[in-house]
C-alpha angles and dihedrals in degrees: 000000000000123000106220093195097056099098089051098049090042082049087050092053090048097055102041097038110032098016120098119283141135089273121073112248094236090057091052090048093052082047098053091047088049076235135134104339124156117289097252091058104051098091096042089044095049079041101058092038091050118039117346103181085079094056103120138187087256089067098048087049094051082050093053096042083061094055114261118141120229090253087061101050090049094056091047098051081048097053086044097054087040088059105039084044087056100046092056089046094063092036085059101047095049092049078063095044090049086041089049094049096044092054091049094049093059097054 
């Protein structure tokens, strides 16, 4: 089955991850991956993919102490959510696809 929301969502990683911005791309594509991103970001990125709810003013702040503009850390937390959005997206559709398969294979 098609999913009609792919483009979008292929539009969507484009833009966030490779299109112009204050962050380099390569930075907002570490983020997204929850991958190799500068020393000072590790904990704000791990928090954001993990569990956002915890992220405080405090971490914004340390962000900004160690020189990222408020643009950067808004592109970052961007490319975090994107990615952890997406990786839950897939989990979840694979979770179907095994449930679907699992469903065929006992009739």
């Amino acid at each position: 089955m098609r999913d009609p929301y792919s483009e979008k969502m292929q539009r969507l990683t484009r833009a966030v991850l490779f299109g112009p911005g204050r962050l380099a791309a390569e930075a907002r594509q570490a983020a997204a991956s929850t991958g190799a991103v500068p020393a000072e970001a590790q904990e704000y990125v791990q928090k954001v993919a993990c569990a956002a709810y915890r992220v405080t003013d405090e971490d914004v702040a340390a962000l900004r102490q160690a020189g990222y503009t408020e643009d950067q850390i808004f592109e970052l937390t961007v490319s975090v959510a994107l990615g952890a959005g997406l990786a839950r997206l897939e989990a979840g559709q694979a979770a179907l696809a095994a449930g679907g398969a699992d469903a065929t294979s006992e009739r």
